[in-house]
N, CA, C and O atoms as a GROMACS GRO file, in nm:
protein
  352
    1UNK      N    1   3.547   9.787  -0.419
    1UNK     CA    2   3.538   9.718  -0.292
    1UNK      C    3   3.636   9.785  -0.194
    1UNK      O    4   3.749   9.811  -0.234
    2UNK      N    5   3.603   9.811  -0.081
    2UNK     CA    6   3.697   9.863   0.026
    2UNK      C    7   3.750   9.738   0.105
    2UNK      O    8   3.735   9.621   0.070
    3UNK      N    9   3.815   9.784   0.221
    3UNK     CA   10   3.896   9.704   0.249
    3UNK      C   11   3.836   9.597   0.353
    3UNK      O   12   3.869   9.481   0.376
    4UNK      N   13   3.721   9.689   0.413
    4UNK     CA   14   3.637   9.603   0.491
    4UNK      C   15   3.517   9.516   0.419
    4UNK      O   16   3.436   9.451   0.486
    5UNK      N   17   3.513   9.521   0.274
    5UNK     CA   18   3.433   9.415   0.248
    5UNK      C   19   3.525   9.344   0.188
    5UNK      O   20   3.470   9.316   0.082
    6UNK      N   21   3.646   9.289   0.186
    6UNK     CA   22   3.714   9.233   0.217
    6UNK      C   23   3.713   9.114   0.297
    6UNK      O   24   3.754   9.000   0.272
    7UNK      N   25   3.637   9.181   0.439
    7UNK     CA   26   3.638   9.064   0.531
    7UNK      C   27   3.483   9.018   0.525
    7UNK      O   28   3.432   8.976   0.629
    8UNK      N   29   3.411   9.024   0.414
    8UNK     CA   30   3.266   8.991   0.429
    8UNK      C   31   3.321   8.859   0.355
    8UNK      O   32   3.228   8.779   0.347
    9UNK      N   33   3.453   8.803   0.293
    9UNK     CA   34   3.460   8.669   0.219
    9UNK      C   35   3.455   8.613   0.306
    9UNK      O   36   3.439   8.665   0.416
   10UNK      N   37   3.467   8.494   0.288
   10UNK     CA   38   3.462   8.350   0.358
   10UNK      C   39   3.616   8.334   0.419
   10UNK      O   40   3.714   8.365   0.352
   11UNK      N   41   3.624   8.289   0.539
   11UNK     CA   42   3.688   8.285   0.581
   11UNK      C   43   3.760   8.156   0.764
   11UNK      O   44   3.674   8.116   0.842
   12UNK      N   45   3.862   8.132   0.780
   12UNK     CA   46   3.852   7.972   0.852
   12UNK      C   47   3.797   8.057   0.992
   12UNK      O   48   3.780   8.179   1.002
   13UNK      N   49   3.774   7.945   1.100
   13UNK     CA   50   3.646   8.031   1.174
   13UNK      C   51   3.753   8.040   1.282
   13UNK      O   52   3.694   8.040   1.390
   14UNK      N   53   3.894   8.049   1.300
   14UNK     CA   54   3.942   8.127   1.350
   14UNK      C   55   4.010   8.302   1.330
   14UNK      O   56   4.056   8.382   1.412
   15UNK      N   57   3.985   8.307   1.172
   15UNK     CA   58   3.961   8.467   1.123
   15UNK      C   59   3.866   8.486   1.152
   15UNK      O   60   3.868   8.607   1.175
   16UNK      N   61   3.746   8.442   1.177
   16UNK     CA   62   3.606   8.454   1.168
   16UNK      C   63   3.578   8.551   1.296
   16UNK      O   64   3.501   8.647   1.291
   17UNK      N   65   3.675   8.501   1.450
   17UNK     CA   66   3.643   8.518   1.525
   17UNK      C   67   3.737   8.698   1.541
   17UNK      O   68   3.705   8.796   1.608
   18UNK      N   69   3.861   8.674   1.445
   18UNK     CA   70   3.961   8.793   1.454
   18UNK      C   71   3.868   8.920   1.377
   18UNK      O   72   3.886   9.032   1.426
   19UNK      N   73   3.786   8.911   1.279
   19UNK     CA   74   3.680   9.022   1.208
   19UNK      C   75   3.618   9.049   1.327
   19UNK      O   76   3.624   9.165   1.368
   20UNK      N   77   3.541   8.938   1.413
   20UNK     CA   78   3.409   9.002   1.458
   20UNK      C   79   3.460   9.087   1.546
   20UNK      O   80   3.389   9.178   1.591
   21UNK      N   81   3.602   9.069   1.590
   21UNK     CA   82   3.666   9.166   1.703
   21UNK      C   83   3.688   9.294   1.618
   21UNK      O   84   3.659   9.406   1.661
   22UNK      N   85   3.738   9.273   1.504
   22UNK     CA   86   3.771   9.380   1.362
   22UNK      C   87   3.683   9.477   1.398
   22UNK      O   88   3.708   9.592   1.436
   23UNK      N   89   3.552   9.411   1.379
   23UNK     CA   90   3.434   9.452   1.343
   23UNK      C   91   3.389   9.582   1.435
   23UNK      O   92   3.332   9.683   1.394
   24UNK      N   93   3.420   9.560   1.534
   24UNK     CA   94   3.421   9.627   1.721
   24UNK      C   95   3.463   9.763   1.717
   24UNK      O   96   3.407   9.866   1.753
   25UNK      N   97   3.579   9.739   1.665
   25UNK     CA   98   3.659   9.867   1.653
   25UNK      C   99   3.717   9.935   1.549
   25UNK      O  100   3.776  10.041   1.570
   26UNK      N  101   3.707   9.890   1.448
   26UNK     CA  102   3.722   9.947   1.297
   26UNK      C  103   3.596   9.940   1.183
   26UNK      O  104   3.548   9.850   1.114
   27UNK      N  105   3.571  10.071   1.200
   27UNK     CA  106   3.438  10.060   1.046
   27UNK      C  107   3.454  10.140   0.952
   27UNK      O  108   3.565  10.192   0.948
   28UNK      N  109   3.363  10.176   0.854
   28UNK     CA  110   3.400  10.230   0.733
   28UNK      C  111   3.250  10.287   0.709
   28UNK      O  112   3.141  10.229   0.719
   29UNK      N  113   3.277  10.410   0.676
   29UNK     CA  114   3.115  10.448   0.636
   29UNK      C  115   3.139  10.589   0.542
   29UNK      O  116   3.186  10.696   0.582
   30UNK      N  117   3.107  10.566   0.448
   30UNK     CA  118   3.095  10.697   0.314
   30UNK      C  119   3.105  10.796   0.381
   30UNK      O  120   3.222  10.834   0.374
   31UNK      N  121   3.061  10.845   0.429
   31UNK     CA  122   2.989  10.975   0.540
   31UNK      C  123   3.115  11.021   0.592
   31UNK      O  124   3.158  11.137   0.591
   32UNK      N  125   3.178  10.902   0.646
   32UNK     CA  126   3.324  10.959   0.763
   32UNK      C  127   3.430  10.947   0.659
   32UNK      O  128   3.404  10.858   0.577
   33UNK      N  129   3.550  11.016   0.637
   33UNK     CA  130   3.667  11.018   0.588
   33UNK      C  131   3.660  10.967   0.428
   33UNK      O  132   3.765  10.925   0.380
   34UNK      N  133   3.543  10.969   0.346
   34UNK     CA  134   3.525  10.944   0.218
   34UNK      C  135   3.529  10.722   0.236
   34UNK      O  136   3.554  10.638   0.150
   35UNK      N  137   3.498  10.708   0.367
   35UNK     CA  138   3.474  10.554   0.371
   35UNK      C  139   3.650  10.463   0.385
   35UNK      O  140   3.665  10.354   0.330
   36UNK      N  141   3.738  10.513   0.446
   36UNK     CA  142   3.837  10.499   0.456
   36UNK      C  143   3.799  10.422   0.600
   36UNK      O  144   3.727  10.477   0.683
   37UNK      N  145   3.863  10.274   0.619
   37UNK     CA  146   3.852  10.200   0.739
   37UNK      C  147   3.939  10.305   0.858
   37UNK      O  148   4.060  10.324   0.859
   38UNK      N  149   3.810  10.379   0.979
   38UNK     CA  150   3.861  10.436   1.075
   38UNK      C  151   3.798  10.353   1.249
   38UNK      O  152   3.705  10.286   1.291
   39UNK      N  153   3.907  10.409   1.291
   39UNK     CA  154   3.855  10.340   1.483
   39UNK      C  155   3.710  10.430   1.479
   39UNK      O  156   3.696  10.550   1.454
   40UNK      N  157   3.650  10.369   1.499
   40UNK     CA  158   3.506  10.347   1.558
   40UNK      C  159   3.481  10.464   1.661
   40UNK      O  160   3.558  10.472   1.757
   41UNK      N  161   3.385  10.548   1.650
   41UNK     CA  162   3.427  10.649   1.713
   41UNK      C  163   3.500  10.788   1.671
   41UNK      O  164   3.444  10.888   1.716
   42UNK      N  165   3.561  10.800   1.630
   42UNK     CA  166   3.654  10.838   1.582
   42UNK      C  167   3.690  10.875   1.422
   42UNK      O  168   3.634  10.805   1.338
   43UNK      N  169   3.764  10.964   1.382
   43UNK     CA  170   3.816  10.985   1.300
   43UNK      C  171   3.962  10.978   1.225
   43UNK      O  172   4.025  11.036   1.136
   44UNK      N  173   3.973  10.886   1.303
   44UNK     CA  174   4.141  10.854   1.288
   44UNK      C  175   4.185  10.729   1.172
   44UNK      O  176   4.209  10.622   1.228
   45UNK      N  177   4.193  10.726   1.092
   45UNK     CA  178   4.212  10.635   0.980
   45UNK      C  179   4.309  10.545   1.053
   45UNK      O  180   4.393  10.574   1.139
   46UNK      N  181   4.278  10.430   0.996
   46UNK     CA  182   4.380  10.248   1.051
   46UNK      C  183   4.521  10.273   0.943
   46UNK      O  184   4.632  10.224   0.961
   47UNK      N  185   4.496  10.327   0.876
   47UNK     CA  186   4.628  10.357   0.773
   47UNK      C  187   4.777  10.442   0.890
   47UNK      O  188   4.878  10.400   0.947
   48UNK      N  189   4.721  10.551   0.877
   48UNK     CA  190   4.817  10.657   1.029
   48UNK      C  191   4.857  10.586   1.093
   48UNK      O  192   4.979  10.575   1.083
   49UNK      N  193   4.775  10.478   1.213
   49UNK     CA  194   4.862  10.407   1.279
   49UNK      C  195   4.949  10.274   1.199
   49UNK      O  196   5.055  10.251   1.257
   50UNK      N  197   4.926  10.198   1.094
   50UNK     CA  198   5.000  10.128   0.995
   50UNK      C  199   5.138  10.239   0.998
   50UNK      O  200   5.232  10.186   1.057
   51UNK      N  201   5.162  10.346   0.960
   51UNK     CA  202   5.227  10.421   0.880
   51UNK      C  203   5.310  10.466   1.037
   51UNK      O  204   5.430  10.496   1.030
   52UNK      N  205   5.251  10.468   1.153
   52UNK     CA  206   5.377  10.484   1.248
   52UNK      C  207   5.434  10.360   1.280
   52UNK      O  208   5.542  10.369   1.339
   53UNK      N  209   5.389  10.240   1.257
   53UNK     CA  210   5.464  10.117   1.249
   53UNK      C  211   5.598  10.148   1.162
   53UNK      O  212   5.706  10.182   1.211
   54UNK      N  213   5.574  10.133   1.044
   54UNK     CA  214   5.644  10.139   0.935
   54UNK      C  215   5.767  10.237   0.904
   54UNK      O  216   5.864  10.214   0.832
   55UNK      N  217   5.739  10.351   0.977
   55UNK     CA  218   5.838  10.468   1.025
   55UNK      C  219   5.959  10.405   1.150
   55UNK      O  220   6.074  10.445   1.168
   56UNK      N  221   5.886  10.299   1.220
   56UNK     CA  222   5.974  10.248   1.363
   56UNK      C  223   5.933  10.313   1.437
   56UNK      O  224   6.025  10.374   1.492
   57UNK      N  225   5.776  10.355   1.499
   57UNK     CA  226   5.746  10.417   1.591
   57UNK      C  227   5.713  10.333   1.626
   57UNK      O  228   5.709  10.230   1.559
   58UNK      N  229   5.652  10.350   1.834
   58UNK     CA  230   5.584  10.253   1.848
   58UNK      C  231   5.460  10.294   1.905
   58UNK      O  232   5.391  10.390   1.872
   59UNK      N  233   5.431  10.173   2.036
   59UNK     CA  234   5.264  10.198   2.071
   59UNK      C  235   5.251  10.342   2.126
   59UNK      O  236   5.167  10.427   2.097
   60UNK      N  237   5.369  10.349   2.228
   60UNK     CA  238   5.328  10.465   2.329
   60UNK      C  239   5.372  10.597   2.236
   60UNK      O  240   5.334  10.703   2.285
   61UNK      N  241   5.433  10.606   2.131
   61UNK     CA  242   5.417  10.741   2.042
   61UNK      C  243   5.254  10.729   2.009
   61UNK      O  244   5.194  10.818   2.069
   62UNK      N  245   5.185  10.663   1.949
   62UNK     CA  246   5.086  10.633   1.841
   62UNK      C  247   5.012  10.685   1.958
   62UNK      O  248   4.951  10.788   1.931
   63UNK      N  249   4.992  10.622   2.147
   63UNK     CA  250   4.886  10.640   2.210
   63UNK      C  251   4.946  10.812   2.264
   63UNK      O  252   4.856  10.885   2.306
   64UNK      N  253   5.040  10.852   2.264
   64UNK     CA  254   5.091  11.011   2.309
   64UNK      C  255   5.052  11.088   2.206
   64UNK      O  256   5.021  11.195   2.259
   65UNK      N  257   5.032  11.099   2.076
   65UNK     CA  258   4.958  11.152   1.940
   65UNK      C  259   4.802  11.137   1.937
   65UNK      O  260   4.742  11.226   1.876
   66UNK      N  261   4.744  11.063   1.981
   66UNK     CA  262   4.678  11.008   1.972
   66UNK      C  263   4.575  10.913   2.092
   66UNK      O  264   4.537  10.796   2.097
   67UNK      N  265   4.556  11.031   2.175
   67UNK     CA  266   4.498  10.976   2.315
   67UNK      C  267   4.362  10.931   2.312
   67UNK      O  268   4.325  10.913   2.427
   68UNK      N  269   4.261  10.901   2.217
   68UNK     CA  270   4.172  10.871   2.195
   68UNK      C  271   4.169  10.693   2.162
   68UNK      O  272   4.066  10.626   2.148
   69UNK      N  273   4.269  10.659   2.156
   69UNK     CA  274   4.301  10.529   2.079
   69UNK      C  275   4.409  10.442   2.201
   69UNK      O  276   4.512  10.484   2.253
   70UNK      N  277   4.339  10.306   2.219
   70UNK     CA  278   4.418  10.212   2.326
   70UNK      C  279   4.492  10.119   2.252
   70UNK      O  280   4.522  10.126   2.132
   71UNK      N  281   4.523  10.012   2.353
   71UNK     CA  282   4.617   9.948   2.296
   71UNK      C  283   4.528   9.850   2.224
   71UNK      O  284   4.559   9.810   2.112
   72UNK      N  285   4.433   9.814   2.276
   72UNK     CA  286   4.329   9.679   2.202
   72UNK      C  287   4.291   9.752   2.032
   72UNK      O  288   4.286   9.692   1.925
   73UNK      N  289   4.269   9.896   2.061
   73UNK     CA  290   4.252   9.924   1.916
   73UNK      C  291   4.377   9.895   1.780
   73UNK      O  292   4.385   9.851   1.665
   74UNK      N  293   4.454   9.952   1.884
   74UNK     CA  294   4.598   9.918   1.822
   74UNK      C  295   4.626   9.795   1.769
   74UNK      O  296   4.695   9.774   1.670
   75UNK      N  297   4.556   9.696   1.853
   75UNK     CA  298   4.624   9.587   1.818
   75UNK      C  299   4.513   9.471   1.701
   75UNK      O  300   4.526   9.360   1.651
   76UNK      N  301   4.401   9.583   1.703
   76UNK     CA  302   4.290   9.547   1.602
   76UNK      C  303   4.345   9.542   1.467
   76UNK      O  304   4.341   9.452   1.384
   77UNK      N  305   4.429   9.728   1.459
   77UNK     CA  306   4.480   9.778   1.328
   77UNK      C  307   4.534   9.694   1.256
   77UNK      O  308   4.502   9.661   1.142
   78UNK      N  309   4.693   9.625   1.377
   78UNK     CA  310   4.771   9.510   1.289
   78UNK      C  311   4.652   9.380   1.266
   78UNK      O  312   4.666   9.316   1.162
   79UNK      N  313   4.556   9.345   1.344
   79UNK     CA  314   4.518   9.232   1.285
   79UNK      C  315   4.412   9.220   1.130
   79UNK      O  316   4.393   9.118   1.064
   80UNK      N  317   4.344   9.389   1.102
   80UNK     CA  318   4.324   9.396   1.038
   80UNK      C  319   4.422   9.384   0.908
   80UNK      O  320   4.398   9.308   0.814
   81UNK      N  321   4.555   9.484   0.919
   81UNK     CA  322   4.605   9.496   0.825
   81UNK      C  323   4.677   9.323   0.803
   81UNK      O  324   4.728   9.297   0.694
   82UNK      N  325   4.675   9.242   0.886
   82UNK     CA  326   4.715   9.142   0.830
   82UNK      C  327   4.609   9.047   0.788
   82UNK      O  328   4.648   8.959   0.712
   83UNK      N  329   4.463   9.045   0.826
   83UNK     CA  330   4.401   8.949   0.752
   83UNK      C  331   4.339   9.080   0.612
   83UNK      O  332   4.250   9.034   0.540
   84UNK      N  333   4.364   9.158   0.595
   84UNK     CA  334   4.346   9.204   0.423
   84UNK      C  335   4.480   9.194   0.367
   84UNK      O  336   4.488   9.238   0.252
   85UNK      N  337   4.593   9.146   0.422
   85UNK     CA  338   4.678   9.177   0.309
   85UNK      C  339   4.700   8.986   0.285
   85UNK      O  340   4.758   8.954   0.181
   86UNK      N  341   4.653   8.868   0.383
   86UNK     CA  342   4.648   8.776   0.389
   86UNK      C  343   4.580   8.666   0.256
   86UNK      O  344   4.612   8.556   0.211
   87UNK      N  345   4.450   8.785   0.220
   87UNK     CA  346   4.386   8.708   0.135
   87UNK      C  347   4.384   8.687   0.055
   87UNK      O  348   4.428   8.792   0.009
   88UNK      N  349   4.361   8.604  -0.056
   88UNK     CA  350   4.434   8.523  -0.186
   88UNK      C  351   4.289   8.483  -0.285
   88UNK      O  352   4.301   8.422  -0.392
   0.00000   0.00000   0.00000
């Protein structure tokens, strides 16, 4: 299971509404990056920007590296990475 069927569980219908935004801007498809959740569009894996969080970088490094990618995507990444690491 990847990380985006993940969000195919059941879920309260205010996550419900945070996926379908998920959904917008982060997908996953065999074909692109071996199916690794990337921005839409794009080839940029949701992990990279996780991983300049985690270093203490912030938005405007991630969007100066990375000019293909806004802040709404950005702010998809953290909501993804917090409703998969959320679920129980």
């Amino acid at each position: 299971m990847n990380a985006l069927d993940i969000l195919k569980q059941p879920h309260s219908k205010e996550d419900e509404r945070d996926i379908s935004q998920i959904r917008q801007y982060i997908v996953s498809d065999p074909q692109i990056m071996d199916g690794l959740p990337v921005f839409a569009g794009t080839r940029i894996p949701v992990y990279i920007i996780l991983d300049y969080f985690a270093e203490g970088l912030g938005i405007e490094d991630i969007l100066k590296d990375y000019p293909g990618l806004d802040r709404d995507k950005i702010r998809m990444a953290l909501k993804f990475a917090n409703l998969v690491t959320s679920i129980h």
